[in-house]
N, C-alpha and C positions, 0 to 999 in steps of 0.2 A: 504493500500500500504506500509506503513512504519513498520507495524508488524512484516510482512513474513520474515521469518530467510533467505530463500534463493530467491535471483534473478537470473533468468533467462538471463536476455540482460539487464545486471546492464549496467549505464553511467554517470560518471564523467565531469562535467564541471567546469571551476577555473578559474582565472585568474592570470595572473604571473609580474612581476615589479623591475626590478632592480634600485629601483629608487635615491641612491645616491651613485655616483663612474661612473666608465666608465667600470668594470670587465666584460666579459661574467662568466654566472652561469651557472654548470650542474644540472640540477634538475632530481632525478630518483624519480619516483612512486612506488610504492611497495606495494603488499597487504599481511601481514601476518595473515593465517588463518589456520585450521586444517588438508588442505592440505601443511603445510611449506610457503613459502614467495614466491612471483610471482611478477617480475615487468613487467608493466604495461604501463611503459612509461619514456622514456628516451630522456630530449632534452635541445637545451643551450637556454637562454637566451641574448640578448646584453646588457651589463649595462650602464644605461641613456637611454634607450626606456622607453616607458608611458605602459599602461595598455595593453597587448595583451591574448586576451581571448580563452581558447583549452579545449577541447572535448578530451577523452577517453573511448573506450568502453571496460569495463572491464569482459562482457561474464558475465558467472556464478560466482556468490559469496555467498558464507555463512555467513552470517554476524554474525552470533551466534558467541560472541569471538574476529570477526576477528578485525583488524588493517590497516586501509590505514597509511603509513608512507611514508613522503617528506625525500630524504636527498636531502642539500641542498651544493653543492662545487665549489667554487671561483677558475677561471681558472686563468693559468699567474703566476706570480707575486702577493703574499698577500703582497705586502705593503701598499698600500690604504684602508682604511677604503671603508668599503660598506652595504647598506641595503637594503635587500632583502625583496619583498611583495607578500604575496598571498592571493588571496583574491577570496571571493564568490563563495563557492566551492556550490554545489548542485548536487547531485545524485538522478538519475529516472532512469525508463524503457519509454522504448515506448511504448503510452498507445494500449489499446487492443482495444478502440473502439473511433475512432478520434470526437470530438466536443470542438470547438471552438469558444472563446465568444468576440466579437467586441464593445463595446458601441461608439457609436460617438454621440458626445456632441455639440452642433451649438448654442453658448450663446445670450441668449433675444431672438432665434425665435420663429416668435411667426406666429401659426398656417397657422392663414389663408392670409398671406404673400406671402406662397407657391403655385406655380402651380398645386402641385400634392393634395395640401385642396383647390382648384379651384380659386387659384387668376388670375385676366384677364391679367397679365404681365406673361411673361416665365420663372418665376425666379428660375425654378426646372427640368429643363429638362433631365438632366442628374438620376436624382430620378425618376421622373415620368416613365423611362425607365428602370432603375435595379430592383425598386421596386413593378415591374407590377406583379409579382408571388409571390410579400411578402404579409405581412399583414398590413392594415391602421388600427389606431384607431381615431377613429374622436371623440372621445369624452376624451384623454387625457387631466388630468389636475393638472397643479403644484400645489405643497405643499408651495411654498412661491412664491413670488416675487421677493427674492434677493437670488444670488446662494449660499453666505455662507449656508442660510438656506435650500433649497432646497437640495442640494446634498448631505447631508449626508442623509435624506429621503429616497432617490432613492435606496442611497446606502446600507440601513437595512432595508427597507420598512416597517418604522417607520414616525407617523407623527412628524412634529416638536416638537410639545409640549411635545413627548413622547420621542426624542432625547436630549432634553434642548438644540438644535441650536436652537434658536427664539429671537425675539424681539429686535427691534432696541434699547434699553437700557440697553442690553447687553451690556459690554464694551470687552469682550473677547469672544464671543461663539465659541466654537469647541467641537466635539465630542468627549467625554470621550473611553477611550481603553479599559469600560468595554463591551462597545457595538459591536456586530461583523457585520462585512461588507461581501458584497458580494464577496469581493477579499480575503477574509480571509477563505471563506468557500469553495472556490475553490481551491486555496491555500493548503488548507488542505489536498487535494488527491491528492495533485501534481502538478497541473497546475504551468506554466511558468505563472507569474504576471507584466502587468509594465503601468504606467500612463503617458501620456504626456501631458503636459499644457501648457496652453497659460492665465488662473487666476487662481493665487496663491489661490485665495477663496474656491478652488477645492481639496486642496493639500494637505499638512501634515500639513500646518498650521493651518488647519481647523481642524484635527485631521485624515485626510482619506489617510493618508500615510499608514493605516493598513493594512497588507494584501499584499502590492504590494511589489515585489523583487526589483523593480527599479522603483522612481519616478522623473521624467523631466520634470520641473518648469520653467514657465515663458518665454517661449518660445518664441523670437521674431520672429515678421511678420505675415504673413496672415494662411489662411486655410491649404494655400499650404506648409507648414513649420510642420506639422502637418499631414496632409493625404500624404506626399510625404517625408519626412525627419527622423529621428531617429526613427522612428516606425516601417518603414519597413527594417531596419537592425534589430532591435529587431526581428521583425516576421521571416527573414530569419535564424537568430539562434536559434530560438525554433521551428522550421517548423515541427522535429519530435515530440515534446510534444503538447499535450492539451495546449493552452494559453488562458487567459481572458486579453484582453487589454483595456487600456480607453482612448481615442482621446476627447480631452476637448478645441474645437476651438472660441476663442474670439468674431470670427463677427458673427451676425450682432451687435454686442453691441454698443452704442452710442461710439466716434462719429463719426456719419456715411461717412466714407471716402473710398468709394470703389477704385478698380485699375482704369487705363483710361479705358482699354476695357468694363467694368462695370458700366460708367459711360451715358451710352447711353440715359437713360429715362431722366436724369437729363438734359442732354443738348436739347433732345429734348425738354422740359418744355423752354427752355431758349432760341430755339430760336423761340419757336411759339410765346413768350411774349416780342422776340427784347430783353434781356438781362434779369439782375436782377430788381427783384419789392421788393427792401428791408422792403418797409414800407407795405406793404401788406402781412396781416398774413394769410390767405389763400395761397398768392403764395408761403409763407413759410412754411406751412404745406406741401404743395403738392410737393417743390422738397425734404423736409427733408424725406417725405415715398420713392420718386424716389433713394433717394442716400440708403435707406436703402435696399429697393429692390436690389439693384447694390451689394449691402455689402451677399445678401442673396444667389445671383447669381453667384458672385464667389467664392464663398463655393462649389456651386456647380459643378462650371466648374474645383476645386479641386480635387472633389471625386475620380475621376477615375484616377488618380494616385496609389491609395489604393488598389483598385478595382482589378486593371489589373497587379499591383505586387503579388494579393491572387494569382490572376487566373493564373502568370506565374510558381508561385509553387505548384500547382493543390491541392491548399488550399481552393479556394471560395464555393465548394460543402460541405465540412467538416466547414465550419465556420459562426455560426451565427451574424447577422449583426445588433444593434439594432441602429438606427440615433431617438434622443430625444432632450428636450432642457430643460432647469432647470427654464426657464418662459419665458413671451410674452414681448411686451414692446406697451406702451402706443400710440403711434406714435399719441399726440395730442385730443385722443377722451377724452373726461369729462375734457378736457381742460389741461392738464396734457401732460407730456413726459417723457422719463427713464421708469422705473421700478418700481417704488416709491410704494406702499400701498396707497388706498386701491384695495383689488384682486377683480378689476374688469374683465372682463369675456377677454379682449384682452391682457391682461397682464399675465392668470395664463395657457390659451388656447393651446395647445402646442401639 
């Protein structure tokens, strides 16, 4: 894609910033090529507005040679100091044959928690329903126990030991930048890139900020913050291009605090037993999976936020969907809880 001397339905995207002064700026576009100079786009800015982000479609270009050139002119009165920004320019075509890649991430769930790997609670309904035409794998199985390690795995389809993320005696593990990622190989034909998070463990700290145009770390709140929030503004501005995205949502991870409405099985537990049996570790087991199921359930009742913003840009046909998780969690068997080592079979099961 990046070779060919000439484009077809070349397109410009940038962002623009006046961001110290009050000036409007003119900014003109200009292609200089071996047909002479051609502008392309001519508009003001306000100065003291944040980042507003613009599209041009620039038709056919040669690029053999040519020159995209900004000028940049201060309206009004230059007596104030001003600085001008632009920033993340990216040029593509529309690709010629649409696929598009989704990862959604649902952290510590662990398999057979879900209705749709046949748990006796409903805690997948919304899945159990989208996914009736997809594919199940019933025998997926993480590469660690803790997401630092696992996710960069996923992400080179490398095992750990062959990544060096491993080993709790690590004192720093991250993935080295000689390794390529999934987003990086995408990336490379063009695809629109961008990760959203909700654990840092997922993110450029880890080293897996490679590859991605935009990564958005630490995301507070629930699922819904995530399948309903800065993602699908992302997806609406690349709607014409090929995109790979990654949706990295925190619950079910300890500790288990679902919303009210989620919290149904828990209270049912509470009042067949007339309240809490603090000192009974049975009845602590059994509401701690209850509140986890809650945590698992409204992930799901999340989904379709995501879902129904593809399908309102008649994106959902052209866009592969993949829902994984980077490990299980103990919920109490071998006497254990968290995610801890060792990989027993509820913990890696996924």
């Amino acid at each position: 894609m990046y070779k060919r001397q000439v484009w077809r339905d070349a397109r410009l995207d940038f962002a623009l910033a006046e961001v110290i002064g009050d000036q409007r700026v003119r900014v003109r576009l200009e292609i200089d090529g071996p047909r002479g100079r051609r502008l392309v786009s001519d508009l003001e800015v306000e100065g003291g507005e944040s980042w507003i982000d613009h599209s041009v479609d620039l038709g056919e270009v040669n690029f053999d040679g040519a020159i995209l050139r900004f000028t940049v002119k201060y309206q009004g009165e230059p007596e104030s100091d001003g600085v001008f920004v632009l920033g993340a320019p990216v040029l593509w075509e529309p690709p010629g044959e649409r696929l598009n890649i989704l990862v959604l991430l649902e952290d510590a769930l662990r398999a057979d928690r879900m209705s749709v790997y046949g748990h006796n609670r409903p805690t997948t309904p919304f899945k159990e329903r989208f996914f009736a035409d997809g594919v199940r794998f019933e025998r997926c199985v993480s590469q660690a126990t803790k997401t630092r390690f696992s996710c960069p795995s996923f992400m080179t389809s490398l095992r750990p030991f062959a990544t060096g993320v491993y080993g709790l005696w690590n004192r720093n593990p991250r993935l080295d930048e000689q390794y390529i990622t999934l987003a990086e190989v995408v990336a490379s034909h063009g695809w629109a890139t961008a990760s959203f998070l909700q654990n840092a463990n997922a993110g450029s700290d880890n080293g897996l900020g490679q590859g991605f145009d935009r990564v958005v770390e630490n995301i507070p709140g629930r699922a819904d913050a995530v399948y309903g929030g800065g993602a699908l503004d992302w997806i609406t501005n690349n709607r014409e291009r090929n995109f790979f995205g990654y949706l990295h949502v925190a619950d079910p991870h300890q500790p288990y605090q679902p919303p009210v409405p989620n919290r149904n099985w828990y209270d049912e537990i509470l009042a067949e037993r007339g309240g809490p049996q603090w000192a009974d570790p049975l009845w602590l087991q059994e509401v701690r999976r209850a509140l986890y199921d809650g945590e698992v359930a409204s992930n799901d009742a999340a989904l379709p936020a995501l879902i129904d913003h593809l399908s309102s840009l008649d994106l959902l046909n052209d866009t592969l969907i993949v829902l994984i998780a980077d490990h299980g969690e103990h919920l109490g068997e071998h006497d254990l809880w968290d995610h801890i080592p060792p990989s027993y079979l509820q913990v890696i099961h996924v």
